[in-house]
C-alpha positions in Angstrom: -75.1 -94.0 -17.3 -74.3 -95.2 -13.6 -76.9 -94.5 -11.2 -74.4 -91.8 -9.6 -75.3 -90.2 -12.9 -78.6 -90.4 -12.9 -80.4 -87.4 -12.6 -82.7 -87.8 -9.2 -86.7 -89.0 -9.3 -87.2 -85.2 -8.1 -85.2 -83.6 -11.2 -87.2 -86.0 -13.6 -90.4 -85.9 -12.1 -90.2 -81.7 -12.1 -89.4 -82.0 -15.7 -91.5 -84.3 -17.2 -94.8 -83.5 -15.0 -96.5 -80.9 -17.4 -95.7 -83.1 -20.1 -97.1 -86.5 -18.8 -100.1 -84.0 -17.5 -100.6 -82.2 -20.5 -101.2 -85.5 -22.6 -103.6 -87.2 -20.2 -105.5 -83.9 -20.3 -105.8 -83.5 -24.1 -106.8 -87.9 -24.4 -109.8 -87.1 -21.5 -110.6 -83.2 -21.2 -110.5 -83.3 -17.3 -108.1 -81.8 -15.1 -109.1 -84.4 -11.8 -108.8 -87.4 -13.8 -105.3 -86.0 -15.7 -104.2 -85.4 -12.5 -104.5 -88.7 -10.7 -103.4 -90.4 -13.8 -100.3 -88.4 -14.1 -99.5 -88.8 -9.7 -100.2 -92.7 -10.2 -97.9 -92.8 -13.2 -95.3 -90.8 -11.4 -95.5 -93.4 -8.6 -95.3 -96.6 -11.0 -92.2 -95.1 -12.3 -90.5 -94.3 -9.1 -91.6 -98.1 -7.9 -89.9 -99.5 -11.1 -87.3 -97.4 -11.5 -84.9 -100.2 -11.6 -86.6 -101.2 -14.8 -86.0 -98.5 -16.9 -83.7 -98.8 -20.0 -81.4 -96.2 -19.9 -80.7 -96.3 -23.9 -84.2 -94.7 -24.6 -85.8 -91.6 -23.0 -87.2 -91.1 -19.5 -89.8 -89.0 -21.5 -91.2 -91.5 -23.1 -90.9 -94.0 -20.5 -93.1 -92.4 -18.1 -95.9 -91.2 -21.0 -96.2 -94.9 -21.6 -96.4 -95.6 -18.3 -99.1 -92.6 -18.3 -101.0 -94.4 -21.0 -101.5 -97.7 -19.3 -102.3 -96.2 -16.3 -104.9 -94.2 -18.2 -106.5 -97.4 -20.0 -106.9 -99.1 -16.4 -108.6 -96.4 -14.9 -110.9 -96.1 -17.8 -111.5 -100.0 -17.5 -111.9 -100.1 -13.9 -114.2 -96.7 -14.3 -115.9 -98.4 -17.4 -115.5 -94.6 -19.0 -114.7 -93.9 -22.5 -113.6 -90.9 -24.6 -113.6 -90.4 -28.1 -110.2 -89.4 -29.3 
């Protein structure tokens, strides 16, 4: 896929938000902190776009993205949630 043909950082963030949202709220049970986590991750993503491998999934890209974002805030936070 050329980068004509990529669909634009607006499109993929507009599909993908309630997803990436959805699974940082059911991993801490709190809308603020899915929130943030999901913005941040949304950020990363657009800041390393370049990176992405186009053979595998935007999807699961960006919830991996989510996830490490997640696991430094918790760190930095020193918070923990049972999952």
């Amino acid at each position: 896929m050329s980068k004509e043909e990529f669909p634009s950082f607006d499109k993929l963030l507009n599909s993908n938000w309630d997803y990436v949202y959805n699974y940082l709220l059911k991993k801490t049970s709190n809308k603020y902190i899915s929130e943030e986590i999901t913005i941040q991750s949304f950020s990363k993503a657009f800041e390393k776009i370049h990176l992405f491998n186009e053979q595998y999934k935007f999807k699961t890209w960006i919830v991996s993205i989510a996830k490490n974002q997640l696991n430094d805030y918790l760190k930095k936070k020193k918070i923990r949630f049972e999952n």
